[in-house]
C-alpha positions as CSV (number, residue, x, y, z in Angstrom):
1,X,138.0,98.7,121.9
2,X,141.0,99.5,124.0
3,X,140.0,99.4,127.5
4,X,140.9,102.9,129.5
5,X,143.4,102.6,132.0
6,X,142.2,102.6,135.6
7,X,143.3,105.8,137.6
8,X,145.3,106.7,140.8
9,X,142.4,106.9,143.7
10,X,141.6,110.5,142.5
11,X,137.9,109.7,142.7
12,X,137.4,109.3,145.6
13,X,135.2,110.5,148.5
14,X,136.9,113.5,151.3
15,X,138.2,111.6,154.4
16,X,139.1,113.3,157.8
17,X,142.9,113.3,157.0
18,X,145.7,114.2,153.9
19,X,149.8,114.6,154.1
20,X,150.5,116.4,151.1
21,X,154.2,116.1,150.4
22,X,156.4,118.1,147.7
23,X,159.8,116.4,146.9
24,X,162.6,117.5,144.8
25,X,164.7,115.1,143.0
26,X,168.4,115.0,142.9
27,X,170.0,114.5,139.6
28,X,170.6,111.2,139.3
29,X,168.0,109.5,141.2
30,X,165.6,109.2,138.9
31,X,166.0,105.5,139.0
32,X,165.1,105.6,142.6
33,X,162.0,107.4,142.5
34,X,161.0,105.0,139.3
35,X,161.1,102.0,141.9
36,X,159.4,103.5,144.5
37,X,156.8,104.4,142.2
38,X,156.2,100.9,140.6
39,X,156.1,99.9,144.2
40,X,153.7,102.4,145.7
41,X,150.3,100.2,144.9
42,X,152.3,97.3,147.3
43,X,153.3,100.0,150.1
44,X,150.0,101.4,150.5
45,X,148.4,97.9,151.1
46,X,151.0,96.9,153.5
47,X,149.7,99.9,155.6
48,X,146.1,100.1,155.1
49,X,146.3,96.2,155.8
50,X,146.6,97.1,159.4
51,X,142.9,99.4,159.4
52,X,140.6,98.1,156.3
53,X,138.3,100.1,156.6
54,X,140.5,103.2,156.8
55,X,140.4,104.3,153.1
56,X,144.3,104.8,153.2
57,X,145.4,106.5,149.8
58,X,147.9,108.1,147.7
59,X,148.1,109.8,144.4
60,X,151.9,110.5,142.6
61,X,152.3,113.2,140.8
62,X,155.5,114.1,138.4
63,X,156.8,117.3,137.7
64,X,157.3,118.9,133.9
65,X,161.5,118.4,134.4
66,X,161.2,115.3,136.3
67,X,159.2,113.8,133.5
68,X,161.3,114.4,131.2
69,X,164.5,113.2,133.4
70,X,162.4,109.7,133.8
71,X,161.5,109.0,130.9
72,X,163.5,111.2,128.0
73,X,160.3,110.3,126.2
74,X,156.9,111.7,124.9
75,X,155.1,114.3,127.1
76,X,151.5,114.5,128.4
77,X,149.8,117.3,126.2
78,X,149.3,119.9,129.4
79,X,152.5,119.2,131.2
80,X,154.8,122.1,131.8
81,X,156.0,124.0,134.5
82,X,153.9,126.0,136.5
83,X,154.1,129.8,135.4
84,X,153.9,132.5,138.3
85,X,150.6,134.4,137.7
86,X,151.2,138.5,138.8
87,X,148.6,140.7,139.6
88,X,148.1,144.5,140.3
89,X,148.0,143.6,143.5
90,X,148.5,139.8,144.4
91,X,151.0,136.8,142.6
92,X,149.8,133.1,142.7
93,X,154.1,131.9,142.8
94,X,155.8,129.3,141.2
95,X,157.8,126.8,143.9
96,X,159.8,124.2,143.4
97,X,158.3,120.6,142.5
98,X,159.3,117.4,141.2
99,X,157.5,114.7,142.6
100,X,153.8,115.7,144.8
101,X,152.5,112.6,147.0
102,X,149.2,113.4,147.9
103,X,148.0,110.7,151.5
104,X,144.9,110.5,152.6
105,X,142.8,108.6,155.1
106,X,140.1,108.5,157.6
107,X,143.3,108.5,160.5
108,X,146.0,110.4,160.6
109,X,148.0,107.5,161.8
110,X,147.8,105.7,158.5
111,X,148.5,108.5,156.6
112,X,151.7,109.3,158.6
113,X,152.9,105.7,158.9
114,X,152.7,105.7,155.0
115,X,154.5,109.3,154.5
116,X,157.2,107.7,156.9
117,X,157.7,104.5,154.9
118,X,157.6,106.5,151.4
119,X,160.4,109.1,152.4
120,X,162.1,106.4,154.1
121,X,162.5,105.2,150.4
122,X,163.1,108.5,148.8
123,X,165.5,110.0,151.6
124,X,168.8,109.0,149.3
125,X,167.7,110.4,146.1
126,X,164.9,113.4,147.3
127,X,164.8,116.0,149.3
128,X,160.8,117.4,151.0
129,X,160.5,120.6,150.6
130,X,157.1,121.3,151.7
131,X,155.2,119.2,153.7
132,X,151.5,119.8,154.9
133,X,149.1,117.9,157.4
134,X,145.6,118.3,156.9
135,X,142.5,117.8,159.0
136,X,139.0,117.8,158.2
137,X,137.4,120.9,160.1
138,X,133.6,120.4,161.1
139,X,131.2,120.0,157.8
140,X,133.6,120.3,155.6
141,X,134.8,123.9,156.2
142,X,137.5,125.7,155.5
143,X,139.4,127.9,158.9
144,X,137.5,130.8,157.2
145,X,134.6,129.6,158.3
146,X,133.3,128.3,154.8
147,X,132.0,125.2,153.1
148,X,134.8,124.1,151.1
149,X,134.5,122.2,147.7
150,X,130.5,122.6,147.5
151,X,130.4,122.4,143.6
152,X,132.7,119.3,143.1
153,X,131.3,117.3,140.5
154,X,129.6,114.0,140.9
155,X,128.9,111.0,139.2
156,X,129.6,110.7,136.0
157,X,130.6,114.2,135.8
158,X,133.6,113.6,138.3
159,X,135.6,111.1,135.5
160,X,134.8,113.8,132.9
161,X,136.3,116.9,134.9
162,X,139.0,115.2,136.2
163,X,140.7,112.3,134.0
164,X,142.3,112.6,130.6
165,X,140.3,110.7,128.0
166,X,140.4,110.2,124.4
167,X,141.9,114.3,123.6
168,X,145.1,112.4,124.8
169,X,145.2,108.7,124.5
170,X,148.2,107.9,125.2
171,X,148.1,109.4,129.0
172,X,144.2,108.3,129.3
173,X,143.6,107.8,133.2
174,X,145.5,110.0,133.6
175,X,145.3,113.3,135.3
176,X,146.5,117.0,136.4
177,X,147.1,118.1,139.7
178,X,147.7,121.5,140.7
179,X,148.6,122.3,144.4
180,X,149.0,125.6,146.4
181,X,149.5,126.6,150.1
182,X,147.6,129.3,151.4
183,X,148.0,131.4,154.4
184,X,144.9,133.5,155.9
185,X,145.3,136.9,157.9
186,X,142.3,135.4,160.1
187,X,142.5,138.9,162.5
188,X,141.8,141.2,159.4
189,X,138.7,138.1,158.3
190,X,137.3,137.6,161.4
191,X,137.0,141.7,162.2
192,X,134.9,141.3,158.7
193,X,131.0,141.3,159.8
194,X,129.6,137.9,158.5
195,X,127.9,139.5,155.8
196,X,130.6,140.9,154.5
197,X,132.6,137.8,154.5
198,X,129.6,136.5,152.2
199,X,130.3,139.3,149.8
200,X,133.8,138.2,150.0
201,X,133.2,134.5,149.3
202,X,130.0,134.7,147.1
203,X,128.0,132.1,149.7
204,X,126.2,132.3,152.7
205,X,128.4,131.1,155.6
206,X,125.3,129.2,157.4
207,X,123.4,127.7,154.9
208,X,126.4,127.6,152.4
209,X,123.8,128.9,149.3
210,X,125.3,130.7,146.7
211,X,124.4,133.8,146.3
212,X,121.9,134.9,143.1
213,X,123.7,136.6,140.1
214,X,122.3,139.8,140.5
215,X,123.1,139.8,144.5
216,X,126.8,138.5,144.0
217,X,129.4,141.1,143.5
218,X,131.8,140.5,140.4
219,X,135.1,140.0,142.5
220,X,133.7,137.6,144.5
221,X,136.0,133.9,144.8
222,X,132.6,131.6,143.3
223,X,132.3,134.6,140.9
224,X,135.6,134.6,139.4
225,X,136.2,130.8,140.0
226,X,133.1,129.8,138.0
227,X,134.3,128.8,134.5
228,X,132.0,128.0,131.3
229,X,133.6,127.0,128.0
230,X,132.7,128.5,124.3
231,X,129.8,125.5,124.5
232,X,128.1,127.0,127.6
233,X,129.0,124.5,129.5
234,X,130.4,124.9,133.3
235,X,134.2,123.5,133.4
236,X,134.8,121.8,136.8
237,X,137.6,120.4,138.7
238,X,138.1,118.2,141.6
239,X,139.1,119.8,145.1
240,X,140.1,117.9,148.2
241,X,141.5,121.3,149.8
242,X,141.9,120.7,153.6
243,X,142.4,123.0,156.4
244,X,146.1,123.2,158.3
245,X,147.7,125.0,160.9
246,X,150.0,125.5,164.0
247,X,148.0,127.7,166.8
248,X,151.3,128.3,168.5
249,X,152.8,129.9,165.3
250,X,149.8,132.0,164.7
251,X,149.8,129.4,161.2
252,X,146.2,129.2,160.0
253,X,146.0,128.4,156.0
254,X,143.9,126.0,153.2
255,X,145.9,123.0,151.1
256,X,144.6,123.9,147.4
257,X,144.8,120.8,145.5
258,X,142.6,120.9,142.4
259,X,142.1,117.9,139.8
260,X,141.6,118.7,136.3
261,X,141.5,116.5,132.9
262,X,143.7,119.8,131.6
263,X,145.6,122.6,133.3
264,X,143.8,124.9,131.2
265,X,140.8,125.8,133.6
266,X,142.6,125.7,136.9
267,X,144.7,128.0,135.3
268,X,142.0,130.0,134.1
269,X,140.8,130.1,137.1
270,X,143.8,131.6,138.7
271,X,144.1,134.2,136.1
272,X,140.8,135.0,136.9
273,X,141.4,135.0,140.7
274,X,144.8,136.9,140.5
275,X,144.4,139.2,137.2
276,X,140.9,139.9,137.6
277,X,138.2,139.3,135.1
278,X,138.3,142.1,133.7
279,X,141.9,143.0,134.8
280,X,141.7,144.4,138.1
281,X,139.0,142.8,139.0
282,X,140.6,140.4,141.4
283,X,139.5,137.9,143.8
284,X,139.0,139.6,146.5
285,X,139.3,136.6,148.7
286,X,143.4,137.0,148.1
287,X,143.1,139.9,150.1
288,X,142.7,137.6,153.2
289,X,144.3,135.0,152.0
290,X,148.5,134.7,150.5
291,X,149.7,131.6,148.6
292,X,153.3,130.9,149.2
293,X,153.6,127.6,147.2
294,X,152.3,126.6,143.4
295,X,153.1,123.6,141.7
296,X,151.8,121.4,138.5
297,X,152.3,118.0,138.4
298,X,150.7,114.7,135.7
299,X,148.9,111.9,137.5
300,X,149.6,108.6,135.6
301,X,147.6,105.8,135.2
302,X,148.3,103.2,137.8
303,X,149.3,101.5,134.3
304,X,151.6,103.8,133.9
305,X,152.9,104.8,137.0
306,X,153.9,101.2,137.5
307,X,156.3,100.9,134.7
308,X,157.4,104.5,133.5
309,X,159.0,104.0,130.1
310,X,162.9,105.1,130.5
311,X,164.8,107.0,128.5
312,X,166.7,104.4,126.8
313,X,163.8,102.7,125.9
314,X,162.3,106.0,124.2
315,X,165.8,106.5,122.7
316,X,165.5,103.0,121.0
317,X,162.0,103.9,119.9
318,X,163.5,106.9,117.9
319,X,166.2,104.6,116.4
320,X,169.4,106.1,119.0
321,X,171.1,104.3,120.5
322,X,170.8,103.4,124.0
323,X,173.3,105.4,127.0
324,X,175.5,103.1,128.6
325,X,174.6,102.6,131.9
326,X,176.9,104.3,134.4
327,X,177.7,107.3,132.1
328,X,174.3,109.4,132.4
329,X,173.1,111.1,135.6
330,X,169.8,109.4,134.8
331,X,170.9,105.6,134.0
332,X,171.5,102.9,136.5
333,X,172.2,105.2,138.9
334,X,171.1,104.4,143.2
335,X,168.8,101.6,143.7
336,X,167.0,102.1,146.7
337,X,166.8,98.4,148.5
């Protein structure tokens, strides 16, 4: 029996700090961003060398046109672009996205000396175009004064919520990723009385119980967010949202990053959130709370991550021949040492 191939640190436990970097990728520096890639297990050791028991981490995550611009070959079953999700009222938007480096640690320090050394790296070829710094926030909570990520799975039920298995064997270890920023109108929130917040979130704020079924209104967030599949079963994902902001700027917002074994039920859940369940029935959350980012991106393997098939190679796999290098945007093109 094939062994599965071990996973980027996606199962892992929350830590006090995240940079959460969005890159795009010039054409023709694809073979750049390959490198760095294969080399991203080696940079994060030479930083968390310096604090061992710092927990420093990063997951990579590709983008539907950047996958296909690396490696001109097959395609992991749920990868595509992230489509913009209208509502009556609200729109979870589409944003730019190639490449989505998610650092955490239990220091911020670590986490910025490795975001240094990895655009260092991708300057030349890569351009950030959104670039968050997270904090933990007391127990856990969000700026909105909630416990966030309460029903992440655990255990066993972690692997099986968030990495690709046997539906898709070829990307098994694998992942998906979705990421949004979101901004909260915390002046309209916090003139909400506290129990009305509850209404709004489908929790108590103390405590952090969620509310009975016959107590929590319909457009609540853990309402609408709450998915079961045709066998009954509840269909999780993996959050490690994190609180950000600039007091001076009046920027107060949650980093949405959800992992998922398929794009299927985060996306469901954003339906859900934006279109209502039924339609018009929106998450009522949204009215506090505007994303203005959305991106999907595949988690390889570290198996894979570290040597990315090209597209030469998959053009010899199909019987074509192989490019010359030099004469395609993507081929031999900007080595990074």
């Amino acid at each position: 029996m094939a062994q599965t191939p071990e996973p980027q640190a996606i199962l892992v436990a929350p830590t006090e700090a995240a940079i959460f970097l969005v890159l795009v990728v010039d054409d023709g520096g694809e073979d750049g961003v390959r490198e760095l890639l294969g080399d991203l297990g080696g940079l994060i050791r030479s930083v968390a060398f310096r604090v061992p028991d710092g927990d420093l981490g990063c997951v990579a995550g590709v983008g539907s046109a950047l996958w296909d611009r690396l490696t001109g070959g097959p395609r992991p079953a749920g990868l595509h672009p992230f489509a913009e999700i209208a509502g009556a009222r609200h729109t979870a938007v589409s944003t730019a996205g190639d490449l989505l480096l998610h650092i955490r640690a239990r220091r911020a320090d670590l986490c910025f000396e490795l975001a240094q050394r990895l655009v260092e790296r991708l300057r030349a070829v890569a351009e950030v175009v959104d670039e968050v710094h997270g904090f933990k926030s007391f127990d856990e909570r969000d700026l909105l004064g909630f416990v966030d990520g309460t029903e992440n799975p655990v255990g066993a039920s972690a692997p099986n919520a968030a990495l690709i298995g046997d539906d898709d064997p070829c990307f098994a270890g694998g992942s998906y990723v979705l990421v949004q920023r979101y901004a909260h109108d915390l002046a309209s929130w916090d003139a909400l009385a506290i129990e009305e917040q509850e209404r709004v979130v489908g929790r108590t704020k103390l405590s952090d119980i969620e509310m009975p079924d016959d107590v929590k209104p319909a457009n609540s967030h853990v309402a609408l967010t709450t998915i079961v599949g045709e066998d009954g079963e509840q269909r999780q994902i993996l959050r490690y949202n994190m609180p950000f902001g600039r007091v001076g700027a009046g920027e107060f917002g949650t980093y949405f990053i959800g992992y998922a074994r398929s794009p299927d039920v985060l996306e469901q859940m954003l339906t859900n959130m934006f279109i209502g369940k039924p339609p018009g029935n929106y998450d009522r959350i949204l009215d506090f709370s505007t994303p203005t980012t959305g991106s999907l991106f595949f988690v390889p393997s570290i198996e894979l991550l570290e040597d990315l098939p090209t597209p030469d190679a998959a053009r010899a796999a199909h019987g074509a021949p192989a490019a010359e290098a030099g004469t395609n945007g993507s081929l031999g093109i900007g080595s990074l040492k």
